[in-house]
C-alpha positions in Angstrom: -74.6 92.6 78.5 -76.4 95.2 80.1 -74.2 97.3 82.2 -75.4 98.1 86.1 -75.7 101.6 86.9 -73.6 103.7 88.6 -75.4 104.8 91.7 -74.7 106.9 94.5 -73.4 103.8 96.6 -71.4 102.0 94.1 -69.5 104.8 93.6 -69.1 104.9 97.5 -68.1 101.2 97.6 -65.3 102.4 94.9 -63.9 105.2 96.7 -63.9 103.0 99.6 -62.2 99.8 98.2 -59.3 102.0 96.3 -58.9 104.3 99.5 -58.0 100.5 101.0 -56.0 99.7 98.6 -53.9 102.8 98.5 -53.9 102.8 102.3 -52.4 98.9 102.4 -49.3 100.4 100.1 -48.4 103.5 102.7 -48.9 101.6 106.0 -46.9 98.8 104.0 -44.1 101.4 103.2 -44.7 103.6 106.1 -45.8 101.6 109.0 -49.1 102.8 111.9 -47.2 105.7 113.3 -45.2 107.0 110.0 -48.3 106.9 107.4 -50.6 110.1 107.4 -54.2 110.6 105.6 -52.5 112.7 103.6 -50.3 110.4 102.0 -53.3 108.0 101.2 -55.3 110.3 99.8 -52.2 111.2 96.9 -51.5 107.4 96.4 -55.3 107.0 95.8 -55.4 110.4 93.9 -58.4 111.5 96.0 -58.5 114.6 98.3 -58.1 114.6 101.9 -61.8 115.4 102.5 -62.4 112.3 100.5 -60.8 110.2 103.4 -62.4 111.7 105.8 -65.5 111.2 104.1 -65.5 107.5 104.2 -63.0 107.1 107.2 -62.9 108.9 110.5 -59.3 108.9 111.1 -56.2 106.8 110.8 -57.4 104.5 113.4 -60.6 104.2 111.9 -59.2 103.3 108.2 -56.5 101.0 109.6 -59.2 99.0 111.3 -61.4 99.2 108.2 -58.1 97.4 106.7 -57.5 94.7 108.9 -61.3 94.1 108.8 -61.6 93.5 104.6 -58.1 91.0 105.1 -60.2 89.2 107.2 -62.6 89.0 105.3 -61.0 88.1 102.7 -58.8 85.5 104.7 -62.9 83.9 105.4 -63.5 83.8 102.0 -60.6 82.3 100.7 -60.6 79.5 103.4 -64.2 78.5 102.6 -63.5 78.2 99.1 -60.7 75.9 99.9 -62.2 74.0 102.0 -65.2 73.9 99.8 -63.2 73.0 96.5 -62.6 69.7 97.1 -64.4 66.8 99.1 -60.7 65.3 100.3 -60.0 65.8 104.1 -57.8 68.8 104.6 -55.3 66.8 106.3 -55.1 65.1 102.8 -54.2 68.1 100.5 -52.0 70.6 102.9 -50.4 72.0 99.5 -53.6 73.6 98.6 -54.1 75.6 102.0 -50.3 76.3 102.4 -50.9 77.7 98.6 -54.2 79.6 100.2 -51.4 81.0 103.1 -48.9 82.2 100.8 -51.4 84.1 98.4 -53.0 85.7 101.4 -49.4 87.0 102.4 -48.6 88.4 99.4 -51.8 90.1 99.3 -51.5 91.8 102.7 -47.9 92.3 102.2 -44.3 91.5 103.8 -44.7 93.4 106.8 -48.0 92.6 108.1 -46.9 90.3 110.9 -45.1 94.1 111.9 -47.8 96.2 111.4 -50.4 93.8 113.2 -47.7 94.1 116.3 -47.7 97.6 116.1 -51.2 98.5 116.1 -51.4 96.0 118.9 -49.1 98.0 121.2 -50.9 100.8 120.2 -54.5 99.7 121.0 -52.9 98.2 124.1 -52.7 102.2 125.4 -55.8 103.2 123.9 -58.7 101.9 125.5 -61.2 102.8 122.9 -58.8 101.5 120.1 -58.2 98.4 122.3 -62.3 97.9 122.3 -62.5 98.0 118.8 -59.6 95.8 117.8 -61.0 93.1 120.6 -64.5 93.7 118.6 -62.9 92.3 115.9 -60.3 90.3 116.7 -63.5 88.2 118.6 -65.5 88.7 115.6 -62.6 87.2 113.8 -62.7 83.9 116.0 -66.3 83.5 115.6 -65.8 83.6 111.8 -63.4 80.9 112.1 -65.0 78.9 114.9 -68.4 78.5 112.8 -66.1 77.4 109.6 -64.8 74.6 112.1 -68.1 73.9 113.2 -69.6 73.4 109.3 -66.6 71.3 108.4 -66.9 69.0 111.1 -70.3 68.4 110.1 -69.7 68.0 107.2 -67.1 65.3 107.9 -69.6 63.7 110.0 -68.2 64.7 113.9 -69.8 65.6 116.2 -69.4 69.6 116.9 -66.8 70.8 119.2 -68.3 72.0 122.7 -66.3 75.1 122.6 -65.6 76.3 118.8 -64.3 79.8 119.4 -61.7 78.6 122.3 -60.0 76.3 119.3 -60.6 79.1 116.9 -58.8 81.4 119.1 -56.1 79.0 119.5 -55.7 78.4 115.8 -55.3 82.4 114.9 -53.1 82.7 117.4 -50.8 80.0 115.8 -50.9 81.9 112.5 -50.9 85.4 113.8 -47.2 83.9 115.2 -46.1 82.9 112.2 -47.0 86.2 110.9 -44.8 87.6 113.5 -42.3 85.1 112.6 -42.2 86.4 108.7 -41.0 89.9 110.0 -37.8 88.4 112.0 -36.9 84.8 110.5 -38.8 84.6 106.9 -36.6 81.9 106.2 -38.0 79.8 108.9 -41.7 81.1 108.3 -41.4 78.5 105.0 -43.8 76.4 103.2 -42.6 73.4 105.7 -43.3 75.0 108.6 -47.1 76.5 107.4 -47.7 72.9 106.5 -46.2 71.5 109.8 -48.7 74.0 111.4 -52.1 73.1 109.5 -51.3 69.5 109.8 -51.2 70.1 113.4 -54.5 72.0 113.4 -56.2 69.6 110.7 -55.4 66.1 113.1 -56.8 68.1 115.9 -60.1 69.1 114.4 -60.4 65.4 113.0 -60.5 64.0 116.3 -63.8 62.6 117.0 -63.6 64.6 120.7 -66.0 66.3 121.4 -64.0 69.3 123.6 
């Protein structure tokens, strides 16, 4: 197998990825306010100036963080979605499976760092436009998903895809919430309670 070289950019894309890594485990143990660049740089083993080379500031790599869960989160529900040719509504185990591996992935307090950075973007106004760049960005991600999978189900498309999308991330960023407090209520009923609710809702043949 021939091996791909290791240019300029991959090596970028490395520094980058295992900066995010390393940056997940302080803000995990840490929190917004208590991490520092300083301690992600010695988790990753990289200098300071290698943070700052990829990330403006704390703000800047914290967004760069929620962003690649996203992303991820996307990824991981298309596959889902795509593994199989049964309803959702039909197999909830597998997406309350998809749930749980995401929140192991972004960790335990999540639901409690999301909450904080809120309150802080909420005093920040150039913050606050960049997590509301996202946080829409997020909703159209989702909103085209519901869009695709209603075609391919054979309804018609919803008139207004992002409003629903924005509903349904606000049902899950709640139960993110509810982790932090009540994780013994935040169970594998209740996820599935929650998609089943979403799931009949998008399989109404209504077209609002």
């Amino acid at each position: 197998m021939d091996l791909e070289p290791l240019t300029a950019e991959r090596r970028r894309q490395q520094t980058r990825a295992y900066l995010l890594r390393a940056a997940a485990q302080v803000f995990e143990e840490r929190g917004f306010y208590g991490a520092t660049m300083d301690e992600v740089a010695a988790v990753a083993g990289f200098t300071k100036g290698a943070v700052y080379s990829n990330f403006k500031n704390k703000e800047d790599l914290f967004m760069a963080l929620f962003q690649a869960n996203y992303e991820r989160e996307m990824d991981a529900l298309q596959a889902t979605l795509q593994a199989s040719e049964v309803p959702p509504q039909a197999r909830l185990s597998d997406f309350v499976d998809m749930l749980q591996d995401e929140g192991r992935q972004v960790g335990t307090n999540f639901g409690l760092l999301y909450q904080e950075f809120w309150l802080y973007a909420a005093r920040n106004p150039a913050v606050r436009a960049r997590l509301i760049e996202l946080e829409d960005e997020n909703v159209r991600a989702v909103g085209e998903i519901i869009q695709s999978e209603r075609l391919r189900l054979g309804l018609e498309p919803l008139e207004s895809p992002d409003r629903v999308a924005r509903v349904i991330t606000m049902i899950f960023h709640g139960i993110g919430m509810l982790r932090v407090l009540q994780p013994e209520v935040a169970d594998d009923a209740l996820i599935e309670t929650a998609i089943s609710f979403v799931a009949r809702g998008l399989d109404a043949g209504a077209t609002g």
